[in-house]
Phi, psi and omega in degrees: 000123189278096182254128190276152183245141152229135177143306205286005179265136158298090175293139174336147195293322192291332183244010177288139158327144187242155167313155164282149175287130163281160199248088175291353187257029153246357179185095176273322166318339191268343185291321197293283204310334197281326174307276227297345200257000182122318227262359185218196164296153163238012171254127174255117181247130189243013143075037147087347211270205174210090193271128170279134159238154171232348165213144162317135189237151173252130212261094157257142188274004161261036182228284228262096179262078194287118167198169177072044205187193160222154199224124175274143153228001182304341171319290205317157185258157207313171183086317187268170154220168212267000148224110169255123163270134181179115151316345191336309220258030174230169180267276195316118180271114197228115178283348201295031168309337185285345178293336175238155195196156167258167173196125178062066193245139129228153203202109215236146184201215189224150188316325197254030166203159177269172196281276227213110171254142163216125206187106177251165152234021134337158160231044156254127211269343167285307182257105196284190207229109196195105168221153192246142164241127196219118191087111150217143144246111176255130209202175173054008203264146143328290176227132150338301184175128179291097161269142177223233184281162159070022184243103168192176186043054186187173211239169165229129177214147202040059204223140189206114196260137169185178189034069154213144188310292199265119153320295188227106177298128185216108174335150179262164175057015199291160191250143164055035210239186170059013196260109155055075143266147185222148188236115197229131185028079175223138169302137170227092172205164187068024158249193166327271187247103149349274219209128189213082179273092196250031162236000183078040172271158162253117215242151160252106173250149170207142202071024197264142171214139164256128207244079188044061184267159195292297184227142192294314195180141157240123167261140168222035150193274175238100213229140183241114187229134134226132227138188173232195204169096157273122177198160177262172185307146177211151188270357167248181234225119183290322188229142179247130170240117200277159169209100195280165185279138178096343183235170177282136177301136201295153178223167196198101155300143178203129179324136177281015164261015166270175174235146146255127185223137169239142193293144171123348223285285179054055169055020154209156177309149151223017161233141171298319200214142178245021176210135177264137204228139146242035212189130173248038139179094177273145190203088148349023186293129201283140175287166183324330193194117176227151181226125194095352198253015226223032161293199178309318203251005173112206172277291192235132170261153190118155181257029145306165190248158181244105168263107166143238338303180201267324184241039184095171162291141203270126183263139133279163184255000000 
């Protein structure tokens, strides 16, 4: 004989109630502080939502999994930026930033604030100010995005910078910073300056593409690119290559399946020259194939030095 109790039956997990989801996109500050006090969560979802800020919130990546959503920051008042990454508020020294990440943000802002700062001013060089980004879009911003002090070694992917003055920003004099950042498939176009490196990092891009930015990049230190780099004609030089004091002159390697293309080309040059040298060593490799850049003065003007092309002059048909 089989007995039933009542009260002792179990419903199926599938037909039990589940909690309602908080809805963190009407007050993601109050989500971070309820993280940061013990009392909540720290992978923060916003579910497809949209969070208004009105003041910038701080992300530490060995607490914080930021996804899913879109974040308004056009609110902000001048000055602030609408995510600072920062380790400031730990003791304890921990490499673990990669364990937390943002992911699948679009994140939108106003001319007079910044995207995305990564920046501590500590001084334990293990905690770094380092979260890897990833599905992003980032716009409207003063700068994009920031490297500051404590920021190295660590990456961005399938992240697409655009409509901003400076895309990707890098501090002069940053402490402990720029060592090998990487960029896999990430976009820089349609801002002011692309890439405005006033700090010497050294970045790897692969599948990058920089895109009709007004001027592409000023680099000053060791950039490994593959990708292409689209822009329309100029009487002035699209990329500057710098040689800051005390670090090695910037050099900007570029694969042989990349391009330079400037619009407009139609089988005859219409830029003299698309990189500027201050420094003679500053160093150049030409990439596989370029169209439009192959005037009077050349790939690069300036006493920089040039290695290639690699597989000859690009003949048009």
């Amino acid at each position: 004989m089989m007995l039933f109790l009542a009260g002792m039956c179990a419903l199926p997990e599938s037909m039990a109630a589940s909690p309602a989801a908080t809805d963190i996109s009407r007050d993601l500050p109050a989500a971070l502080k309820s993280c940061y006090a013990g009392h909540g969560t720290c992978i923060l979802n916003l579910g497809g939502r949209t969070a208004h800020l009105t003041h910038g919130i701080m992300i530490n990546p060995l607490r914080v999994t930021l996804q899913d959503g879109y974040i308004d920051a056009s609110a902000l008042p001048a000055g602030e930026a609408a995510i600072t990454v920062s380790t400031d508020s730990e003791t304890t020294p921990d490499y673990a930033t990669f364990v937390h990440y943002i992911k699948g943000i679009g994140l939108n802002g106003n001319g007079n604030v910044d995207g995305i700062v990564f920046n501590s001013t500590h001084h334990n060089n293990v905690l770094a100010a380092a979260m890897t980004l990833e599905s992003m879009s980032i716009s409207g911003f003063r700068r994009g995005i920031t490297f500051g002090n404590h920021s190295y070694g660590f990456g961005l992917s399938h992240v697409q910078i655009f409509n901003n003055k400076v895309g990707i920003y890098t501090i002069s004099g940053a402490e402990d910073a720029g060592e090998r950042m990487t960029f896999v498939d990430v976009g820089v176009f349609n801002n002011q300056l692309g890439i405005d490196d006033e700090g010497g990092f050294e970045m790897d891009w692969l599948g990058g593409h920089w895109d009709y930015n007004h001027r592409t990049a000023i680099l000053s230190a060791l950039v490994q690119f593959d990708g292409h780099i689209e822009t329309g004609p100029s009487d002035q030089p699209i990329i500057e290559l710098r040689a800051l004091p005390n670090m090695v002159a910037a050099q900007l390697f570029m694969t042989p399946g990349s391009f330079v293309m400037v619009n407009g080309y139609n089988g005859k040059p219409t830029s003299d020259a698309w990189i500027s040298s201050n420094s003679a060593y500053n160093v150049v490799q030409f990439p596989f194939n370029t169209w439009g850049v192959t005037g009077k003065t050349g790939v690069m003007q300036g006493p920089g030095k040039v290695i290639g092309p690699v597989s000859g002059a690009f003949t048009p048909h």
